[in-house]
C-alpha positions as CSV (number, residue, x, y, z in Angstrom):
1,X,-13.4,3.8,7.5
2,X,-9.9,3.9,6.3
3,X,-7.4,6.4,5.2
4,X,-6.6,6.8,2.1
5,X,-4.0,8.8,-0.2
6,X,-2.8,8.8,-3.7
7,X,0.7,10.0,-4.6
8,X,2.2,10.2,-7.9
9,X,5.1,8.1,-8.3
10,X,8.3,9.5,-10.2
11,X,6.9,12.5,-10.3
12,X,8.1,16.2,-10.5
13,X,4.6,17.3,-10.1
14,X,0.9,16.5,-9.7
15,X,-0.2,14.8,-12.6
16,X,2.8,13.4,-13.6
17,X,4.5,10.2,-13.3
18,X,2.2,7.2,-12.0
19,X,-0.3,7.5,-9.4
20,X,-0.8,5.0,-6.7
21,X,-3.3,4.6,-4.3
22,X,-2.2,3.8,-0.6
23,X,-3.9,2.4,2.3
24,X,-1.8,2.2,5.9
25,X,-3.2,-0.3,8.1
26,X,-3.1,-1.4,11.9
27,X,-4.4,-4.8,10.6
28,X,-4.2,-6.8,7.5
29,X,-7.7,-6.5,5.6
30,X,-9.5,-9.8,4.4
31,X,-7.6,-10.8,0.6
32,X,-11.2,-9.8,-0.9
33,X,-12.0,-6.8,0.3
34,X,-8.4,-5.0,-0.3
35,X,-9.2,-6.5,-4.2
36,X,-12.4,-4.8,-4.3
37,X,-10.9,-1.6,-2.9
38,X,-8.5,-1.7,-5.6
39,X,-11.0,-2.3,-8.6
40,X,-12.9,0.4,-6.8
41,X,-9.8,2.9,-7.2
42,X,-9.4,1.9,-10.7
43,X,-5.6,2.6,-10.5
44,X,-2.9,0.8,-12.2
45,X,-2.0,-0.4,-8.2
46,X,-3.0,0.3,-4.9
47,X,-0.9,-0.5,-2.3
48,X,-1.5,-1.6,1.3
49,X,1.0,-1.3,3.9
50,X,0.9,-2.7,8.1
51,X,3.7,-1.7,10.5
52,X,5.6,-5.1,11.4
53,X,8.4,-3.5,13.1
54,X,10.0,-0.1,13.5
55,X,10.5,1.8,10.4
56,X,9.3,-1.7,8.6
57,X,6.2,-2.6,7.1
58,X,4.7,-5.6,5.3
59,X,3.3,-4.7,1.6
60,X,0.8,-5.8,-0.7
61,X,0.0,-4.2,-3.9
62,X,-3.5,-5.3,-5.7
63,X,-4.5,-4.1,-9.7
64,X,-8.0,-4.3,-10.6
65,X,-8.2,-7.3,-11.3
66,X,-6.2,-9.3,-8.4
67,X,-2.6,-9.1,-6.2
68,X,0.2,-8.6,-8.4
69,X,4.2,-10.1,-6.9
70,X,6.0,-6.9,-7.4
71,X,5.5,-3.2,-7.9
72,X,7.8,-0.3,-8.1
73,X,5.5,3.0,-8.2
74,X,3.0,1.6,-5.4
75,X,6.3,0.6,-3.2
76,X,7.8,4.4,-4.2
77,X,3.9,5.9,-3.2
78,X,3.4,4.3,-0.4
79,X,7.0,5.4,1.1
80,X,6.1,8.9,0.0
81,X,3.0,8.6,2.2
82,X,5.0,7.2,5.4
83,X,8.2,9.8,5.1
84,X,5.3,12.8,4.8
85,X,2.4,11.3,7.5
86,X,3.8,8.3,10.0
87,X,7.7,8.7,9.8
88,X,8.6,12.2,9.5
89,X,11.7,11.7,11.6
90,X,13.0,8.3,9.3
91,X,15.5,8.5,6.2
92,X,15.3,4.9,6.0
93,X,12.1,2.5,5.3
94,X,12.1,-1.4,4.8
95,X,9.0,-2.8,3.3
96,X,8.7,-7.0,3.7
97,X,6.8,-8.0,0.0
98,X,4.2,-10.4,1.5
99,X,3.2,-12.1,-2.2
100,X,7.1,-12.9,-3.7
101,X,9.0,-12.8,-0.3
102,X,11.7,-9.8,-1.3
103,X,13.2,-7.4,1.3
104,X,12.1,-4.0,-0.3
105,X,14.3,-0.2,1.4
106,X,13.3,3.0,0.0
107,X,15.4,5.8,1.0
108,X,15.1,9.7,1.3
109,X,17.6,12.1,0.1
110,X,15.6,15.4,0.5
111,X,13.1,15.6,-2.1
112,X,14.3,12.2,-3.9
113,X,13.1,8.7,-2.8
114,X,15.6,5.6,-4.0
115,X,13.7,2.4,-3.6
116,X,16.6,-0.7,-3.7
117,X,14.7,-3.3,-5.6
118,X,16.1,-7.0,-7.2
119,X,18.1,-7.1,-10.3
120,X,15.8,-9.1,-13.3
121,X,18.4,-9.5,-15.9
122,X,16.6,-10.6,-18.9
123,X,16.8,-13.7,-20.8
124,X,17.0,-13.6,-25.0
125,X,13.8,-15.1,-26.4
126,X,13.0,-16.1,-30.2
127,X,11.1,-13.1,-32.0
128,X,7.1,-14.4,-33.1
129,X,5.3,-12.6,-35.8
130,X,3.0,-11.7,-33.4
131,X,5.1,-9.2,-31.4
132,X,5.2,-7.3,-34.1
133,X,1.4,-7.4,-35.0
134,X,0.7,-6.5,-31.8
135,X,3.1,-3.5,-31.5
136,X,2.7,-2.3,-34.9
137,X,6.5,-2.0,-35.0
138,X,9.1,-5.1,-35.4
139,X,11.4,-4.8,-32.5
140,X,15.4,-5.1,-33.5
141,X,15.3,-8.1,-30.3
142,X,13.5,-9.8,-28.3
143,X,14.5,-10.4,-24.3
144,X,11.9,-12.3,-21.5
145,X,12.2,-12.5,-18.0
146,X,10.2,-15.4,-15.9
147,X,7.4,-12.7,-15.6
148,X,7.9,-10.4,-18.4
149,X,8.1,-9.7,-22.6
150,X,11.3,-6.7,-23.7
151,X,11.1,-6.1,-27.0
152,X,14.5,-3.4,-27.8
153,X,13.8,-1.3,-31.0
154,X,16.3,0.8,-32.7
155,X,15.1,4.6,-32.2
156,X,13.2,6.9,-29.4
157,X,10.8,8.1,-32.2
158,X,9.3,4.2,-32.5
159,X,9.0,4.2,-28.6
160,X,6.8,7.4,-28.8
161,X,4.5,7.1,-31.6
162,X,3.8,3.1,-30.9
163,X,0.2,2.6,-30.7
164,X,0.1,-0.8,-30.0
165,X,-3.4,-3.6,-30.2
166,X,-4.0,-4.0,-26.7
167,X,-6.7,-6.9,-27.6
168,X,-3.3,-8.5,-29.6
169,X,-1.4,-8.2,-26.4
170,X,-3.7,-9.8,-24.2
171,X,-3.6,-13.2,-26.2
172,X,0.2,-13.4,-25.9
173,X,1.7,-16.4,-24.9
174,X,4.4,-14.9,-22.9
175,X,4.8,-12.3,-20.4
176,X,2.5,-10.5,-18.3
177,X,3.2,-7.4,-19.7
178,X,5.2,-6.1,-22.3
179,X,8.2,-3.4,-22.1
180,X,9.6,-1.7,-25.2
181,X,12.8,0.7,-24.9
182,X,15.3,2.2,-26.9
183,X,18.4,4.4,-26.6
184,X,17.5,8.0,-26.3
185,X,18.0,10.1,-29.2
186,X,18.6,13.6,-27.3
187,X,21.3,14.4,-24.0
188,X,18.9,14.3,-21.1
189,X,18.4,11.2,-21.1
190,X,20.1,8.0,-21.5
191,X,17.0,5.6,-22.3
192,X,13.4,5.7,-23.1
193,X,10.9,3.2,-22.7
194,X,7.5,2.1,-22.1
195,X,5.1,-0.5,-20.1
196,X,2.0,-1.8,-21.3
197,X,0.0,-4.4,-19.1
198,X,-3.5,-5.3,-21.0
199,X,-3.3,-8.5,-19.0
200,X,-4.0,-6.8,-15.9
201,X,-6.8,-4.0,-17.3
202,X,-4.1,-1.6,-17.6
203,X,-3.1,-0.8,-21.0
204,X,-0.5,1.7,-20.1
205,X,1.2,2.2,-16.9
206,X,2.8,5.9,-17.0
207,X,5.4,5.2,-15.0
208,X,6.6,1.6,-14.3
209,X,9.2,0.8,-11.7
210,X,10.0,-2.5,-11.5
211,X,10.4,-2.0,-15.0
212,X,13.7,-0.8,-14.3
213,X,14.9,-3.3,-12.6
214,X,15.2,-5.4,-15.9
215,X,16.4,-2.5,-18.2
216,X,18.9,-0.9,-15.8
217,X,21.3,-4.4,-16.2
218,X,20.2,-4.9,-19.8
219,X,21.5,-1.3,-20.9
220,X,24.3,-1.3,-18.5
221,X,26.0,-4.0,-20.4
222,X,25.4,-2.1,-23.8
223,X,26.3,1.6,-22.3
224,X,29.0,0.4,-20.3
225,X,27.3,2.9,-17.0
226,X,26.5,1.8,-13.9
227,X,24.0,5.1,-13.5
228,X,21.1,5.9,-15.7
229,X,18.6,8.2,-16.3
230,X,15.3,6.9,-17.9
231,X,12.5,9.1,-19.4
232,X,9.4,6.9,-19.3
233,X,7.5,8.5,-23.2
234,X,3.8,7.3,-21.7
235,X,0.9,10.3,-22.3
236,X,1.9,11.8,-18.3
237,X,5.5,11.0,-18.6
238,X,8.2,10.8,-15.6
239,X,11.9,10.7,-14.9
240,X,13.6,7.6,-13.4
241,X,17.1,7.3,-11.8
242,X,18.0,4.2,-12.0
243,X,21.6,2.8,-10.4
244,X,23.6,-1.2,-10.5
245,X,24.2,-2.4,-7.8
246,X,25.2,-6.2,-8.8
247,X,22.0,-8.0,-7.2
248,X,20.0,-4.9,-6.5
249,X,19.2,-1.8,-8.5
250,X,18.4,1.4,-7.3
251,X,15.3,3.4,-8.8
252,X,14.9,6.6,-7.8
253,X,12.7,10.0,-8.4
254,X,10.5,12.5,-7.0
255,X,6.6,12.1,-5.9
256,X,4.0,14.7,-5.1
257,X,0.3,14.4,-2.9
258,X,-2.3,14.1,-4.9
259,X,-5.3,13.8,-2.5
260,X,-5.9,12.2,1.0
261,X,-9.4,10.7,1.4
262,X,-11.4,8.2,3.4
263,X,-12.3,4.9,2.1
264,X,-15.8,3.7,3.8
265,X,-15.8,0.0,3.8
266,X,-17.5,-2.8,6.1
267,X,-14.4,-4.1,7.9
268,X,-12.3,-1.3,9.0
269,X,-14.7,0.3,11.5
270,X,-12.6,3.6,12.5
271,X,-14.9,3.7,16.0
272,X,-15.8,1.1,18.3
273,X,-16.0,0.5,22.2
274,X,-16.1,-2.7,24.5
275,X,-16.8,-2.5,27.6
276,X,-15.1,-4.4,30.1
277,X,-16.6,-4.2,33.2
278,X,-20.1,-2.4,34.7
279,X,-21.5,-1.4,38.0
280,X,-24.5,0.9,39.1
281,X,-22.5,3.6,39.0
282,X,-19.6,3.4,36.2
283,X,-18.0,1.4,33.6
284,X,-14.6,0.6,32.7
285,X,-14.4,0.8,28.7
286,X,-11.9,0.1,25.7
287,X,-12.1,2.4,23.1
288,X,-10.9,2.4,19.7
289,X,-10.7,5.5,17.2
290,X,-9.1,4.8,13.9
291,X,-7.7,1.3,15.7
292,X,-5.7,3.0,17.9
293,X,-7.3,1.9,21.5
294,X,-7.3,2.9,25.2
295,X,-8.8,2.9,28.3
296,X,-11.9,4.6,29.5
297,X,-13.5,5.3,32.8
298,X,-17.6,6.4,32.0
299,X,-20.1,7.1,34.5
300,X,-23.9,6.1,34.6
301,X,-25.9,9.6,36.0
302,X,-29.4,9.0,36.7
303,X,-32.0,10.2,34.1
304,X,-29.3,11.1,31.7
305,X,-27.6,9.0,28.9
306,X,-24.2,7.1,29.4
307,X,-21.4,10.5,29.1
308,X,-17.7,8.4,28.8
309,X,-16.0,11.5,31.3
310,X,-12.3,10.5,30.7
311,X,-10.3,8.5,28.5
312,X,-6.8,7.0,29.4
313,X,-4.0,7.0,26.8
314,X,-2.2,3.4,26.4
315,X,1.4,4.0,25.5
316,X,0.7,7.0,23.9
317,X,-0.9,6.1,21.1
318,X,-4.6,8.2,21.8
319,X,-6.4,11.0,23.5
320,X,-9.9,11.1,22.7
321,X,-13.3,12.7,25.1
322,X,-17.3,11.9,23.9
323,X,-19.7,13.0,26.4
324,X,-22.9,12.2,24.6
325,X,-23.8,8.3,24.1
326,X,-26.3,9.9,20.8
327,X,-22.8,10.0,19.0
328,X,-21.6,6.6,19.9
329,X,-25.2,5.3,18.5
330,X,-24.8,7.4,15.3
331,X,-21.6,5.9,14.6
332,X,-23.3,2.0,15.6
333,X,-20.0,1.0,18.2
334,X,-20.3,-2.3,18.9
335,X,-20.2,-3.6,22.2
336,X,-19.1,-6.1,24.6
337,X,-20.6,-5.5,27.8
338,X,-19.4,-6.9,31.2
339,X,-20.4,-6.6,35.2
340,X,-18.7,-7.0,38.2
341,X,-19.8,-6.5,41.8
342,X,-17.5,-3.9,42.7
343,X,-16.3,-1.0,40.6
344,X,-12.6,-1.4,42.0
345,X,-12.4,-5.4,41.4
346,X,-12.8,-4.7,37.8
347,X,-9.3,-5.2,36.8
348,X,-9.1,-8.4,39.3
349,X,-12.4,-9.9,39.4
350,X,-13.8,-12.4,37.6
351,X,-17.1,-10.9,35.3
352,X,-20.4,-11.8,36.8
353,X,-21.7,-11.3,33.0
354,X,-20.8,-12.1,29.5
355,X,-22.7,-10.6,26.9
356,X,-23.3,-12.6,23.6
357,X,-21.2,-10.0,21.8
358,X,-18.6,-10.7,24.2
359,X,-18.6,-14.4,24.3
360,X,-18.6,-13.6,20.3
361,X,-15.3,-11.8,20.4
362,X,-13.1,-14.9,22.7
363,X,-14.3,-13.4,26.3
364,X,-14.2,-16.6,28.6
365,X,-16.5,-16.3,32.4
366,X,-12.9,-17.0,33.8
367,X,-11.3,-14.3,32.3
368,X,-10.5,-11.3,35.0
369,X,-11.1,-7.6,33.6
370,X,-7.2,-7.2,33.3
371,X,-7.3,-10.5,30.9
372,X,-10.0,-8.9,28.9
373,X,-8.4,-5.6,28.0
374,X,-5.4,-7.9,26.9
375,X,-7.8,-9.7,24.8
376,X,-9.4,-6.6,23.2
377,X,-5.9,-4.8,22.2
C-alpha cells in the first residue's frame, strides 16, 4: 500500500490551479508500475519522490501515458506535500530530476512556494499554415524551444476564447506541446497564457509550470521587468509569480490539499516481517510497517498462536505492538524464518536454518543474526 495525496498546484483554493498526484517513497518503484499508477490517476502528472539526503529528494514525474523530463506543478505539489507531512520544520527543499539531470529548490515563504527552475529561452521558428488550423487563430509569431511550440498572439481575448483541434495538434511536427500567450489586457496581471499537451493525453493542463520558465525570459525582454505575474485563462484558472534570475527563474504561487488516500498496489507491501532467528521459546523478528523497520523480540506460548510482545525502535524511525499472529496472516507478511541453538547467540551465531524465503531474499548459512538484520534494512 502506498500513500498517496493530490495538491493543487498554483492554487488559491481547492479546485483551482492544477492538481497533481504525489507519491513519497522509501524506495524507488519498478519504471512500470509508477506508469500504471499514473494512467490509473488519470492526472496531467503524478509525481514520485524518495529521500536521497536531508531536506533532498530524487523526483520523477510520469503522465498517462509515460515519464515526462520536466514538470513544474508536480515539482510545486509534491513540495507542498513534504513542507505540510515530512518536513514541517524545513523552509528549504532540493529535488535531484532523475530523467533530465537538473537540480530543482522550492522554497517556502509562509503560504507561498517558489520553485527555482532552468531558464528555456525560446528560439524563433518559421510560422506553418498548420499552426493556425490547429489553433483556429493565426499567432502574430512563432517561438520553439528543443522540447516545445510558443505561438505569441496579439490580445488576451484570443487566449481565452481559443478552442483549438486537439486531433490537429497531435500530428504536429514540432513540439510536445504547444503554449500560446499574450499581453494582458487589464492591471492584475502582466501576461496570460495557456498549455495544451494532446501529445501526452492531456489536452489542457490548467496550470503549467515549466511553462514559465520559457515565457518569463521571452516577456522580460519585451516588458523590460525582471518580476511577473501570469494569469494562466485554462477552465480552473491559477496565478503564477514568475521572477529572472539570468540562468534560473523563479515560479511561485499558492497550493491547497485536496485529498490524502492510499494507493493498493503489488509492490509496495506497507507490512511485512522476517524473522531472523528462532528457538523453542522466542524469536528475534524484523518488522516493517509502511517500510519503516525495527526490531522485535516475540515469544512462542504453548497452545496459543505466536503474540510478537515487544517491538524495538531503530533510530527512531517506529513503534509499533501486534499481539495476535490472525492479523499478521490477514495482512499475508512474508517471511524469512531462521534457528539458532540458543536464544542469546542469535545476534552472534551462525543460523542452523535457512528457509527458502530466506535464501530467496540474499540470506547466506554463514551469515551471523547481526549480518542478517543488516541485510533486511
Amino acid at each position: 500500500m502506498l500513500k498517496y495525496y493530490v495538491a493543487d498546484a498554483f492554487a488559491d483554493e481547492v479546485f483551482e490551479g492544477n492538481p497533481a498526484g504525489v507519491c513519497i517513497l522509501d524506495e524507488w518503484l519498478s519504471e512500470d508500475l509508477m506508469k500504471k499508477i499514473a494512467m490509473e490517476n488519470n492526472l496531467s502528472e503524478t509525481a514520485f519522490a524518495v529521500k536521497e539526503d536531508e531536506r533532498t529528494y530524487g523526483l520523477r514525474w510520469f503522465t498517462p501515458v509515460g515519464e515526462i523530463d520536466l514538470c513544474g506543478h508536480a515539482t510545486f505539489g509534491t513540495a507542498f506535500v513534504l513542507f505540510r507531512f515530512e518536513e514541517q520544520t524545513a523552509d528549504t527543499l532540493h529535488f535531484h530530476a532523475k530523467k533530465c539531470g537538473h537540480h530543482l529548490i522550492v522554497t517556502k515563504n509562509g503560504d507561498m512556494l517558489a520553485m527555482r527552475f532552468p531558464t528555456i529561452a525560446p528560439e524563433r521558428y518559421a510560422y506553418a499554415e498548420y499552426m493556425g488550423e490547429g489553433m483556429g487563430a493565426v499567432p502574430s509569431e512563432v517561438y520553439r524551444t528543443e522540447r516545445d511550440l510558443l505561438l505569441v498572439y496579439d490580445s488576451e481575448e484570443t487566449i481565452r476564447n481559443m478552442k483549438p483541434d486537439f486531433a490537429k495538434l497531435k500530428e504536429f511536427p514540432v513540439g510536445l506541446s504547444v503554449y500560446v500567450t499574450a499581453k494582458s489586457s487589464g492591471n492584475d496581471y502582466d501576461i496570460v497564457a495557456r498549455a495544451f499537451w494532446p501529445k501526452i493525453n492531456v489536452n489542457e493542463d490548467p496550470v503549467c509550470g515549466t511553462m514559465y520558465c520559457t515565457l518569463m525570459p521571452f516577456w522580460r525582454e519585451r516588458l523590460g521587468k525582471d518580476t511577473l505575474v501570469a494569469r494562466q485563462l485554462s477552465a480552473r484558472g491559477g496565478t503564477v509569480y514568475c521572477s529572472y534570475n539570468g540562468d534560473s527563474v523563479g515560479i511561485s504561487g499558492r497550493g491547497a490539499l485536496y485529498s490524502v488516500g492510499t494507493i493498493f498496489v503489488n509492490g509496495s507491501n506497507e507490512y511485512s516481517i522476517s524473522k531472523i532467528n528462532t528457538t523453542d521459546t522466542a524469536e528475534l523478528c524484523e518488522i516493517s510497517v509502511e517500510n519503516k523497520r525495527a526490531l522485535g523480540i516475540s515469544v512462542n506460548i504453548p497452545g496459543a498462536e505466536l503474540q510478537i510482545l515487544q517491538i524495538r525502535c531503530q533510530k527512531g524511525m517506529l513503534f509499533c505492538r501486534v499481539f495476535d499472529t490472525s492479523v499478521v496472516e490477514k495482512l499475508q507478511f512474508p517471511a524469512a524464518i531462521f534457528s539458532a541453538p540458543k536464544f542469546e547467540d542469535m545476534l552472534n551465531n551462525n543460523p542452523i536454518h535457512l528457509s527458502k524465503a530466506a535464501v530467496a531474499l540474499g540470506a547466506t548459512a554463514d551469515m551471523t543474526g547481526r549480518e542478517l538484520v543488516k541485510l533486511f534494512s
